[in-house]
C-alpha positions in Angstrom: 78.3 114.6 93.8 79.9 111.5 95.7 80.6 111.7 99.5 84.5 110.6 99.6 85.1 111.6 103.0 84.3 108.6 105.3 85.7 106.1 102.4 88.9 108.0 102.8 89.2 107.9 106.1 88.4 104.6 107.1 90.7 103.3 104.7 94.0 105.5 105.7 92.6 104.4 109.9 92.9 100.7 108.9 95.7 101.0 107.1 97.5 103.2 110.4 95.3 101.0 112.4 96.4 97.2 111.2 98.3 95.1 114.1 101.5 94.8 113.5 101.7 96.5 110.1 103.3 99.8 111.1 103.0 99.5 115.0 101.8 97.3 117.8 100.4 97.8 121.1 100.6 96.6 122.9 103.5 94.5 121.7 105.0 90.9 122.6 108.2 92.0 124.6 107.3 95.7 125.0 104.9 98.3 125.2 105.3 99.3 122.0 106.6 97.8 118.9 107.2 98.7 115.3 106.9 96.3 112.4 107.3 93.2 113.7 104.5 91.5 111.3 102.8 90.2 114.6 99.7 90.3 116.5 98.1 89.3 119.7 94.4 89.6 120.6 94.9 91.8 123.1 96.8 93.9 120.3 93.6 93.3 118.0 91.4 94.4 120.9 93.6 97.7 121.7 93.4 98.7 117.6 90.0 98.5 117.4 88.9 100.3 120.5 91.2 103.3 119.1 90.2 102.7 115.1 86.4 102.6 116.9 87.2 106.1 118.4 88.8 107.6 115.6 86.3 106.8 113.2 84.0 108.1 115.5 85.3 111.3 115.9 86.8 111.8 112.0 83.1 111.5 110.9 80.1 112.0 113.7 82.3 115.3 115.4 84.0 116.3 112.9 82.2 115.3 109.8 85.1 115.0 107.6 83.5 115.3 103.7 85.8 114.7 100.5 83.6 115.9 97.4 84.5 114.4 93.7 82.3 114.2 90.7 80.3 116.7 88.8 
């Protein structure tokens, strides 16, 4: 059997995750912004502290584990 879980995971995180795709913080002219296709690299910097910590906790505490195959 193939271990799915941390594949799935990471991949929906960077998706949620991605600067500026979906939601930006912080953002150019507020705290918060939503889709403005734009980044900064104290946005970058924010995302990955908080991609680093939820990856962190979806598979070391929680040990998230998607099993497909035979």
């Amino acid at each position: 059997m193939s271990d799915w879980g941390p594949v799935f995971v990471a991949v929906v995180l960077f998706v949620l995750f991605t600067p500026g795709l979906l939601i930006q913080i912080p953002g150019r002219n507020r705290i918060v912004e939503f889709g403005n296709f734009q980044t900064s690299g104290v946005s970058i910097l924010v995302h990955a502290i908080l991609y680093f910590a939820l990856i962190c906790i979806f598979l070391l505490a929680i040990g998230v584990h998607v099993y497909v195959g035979q």
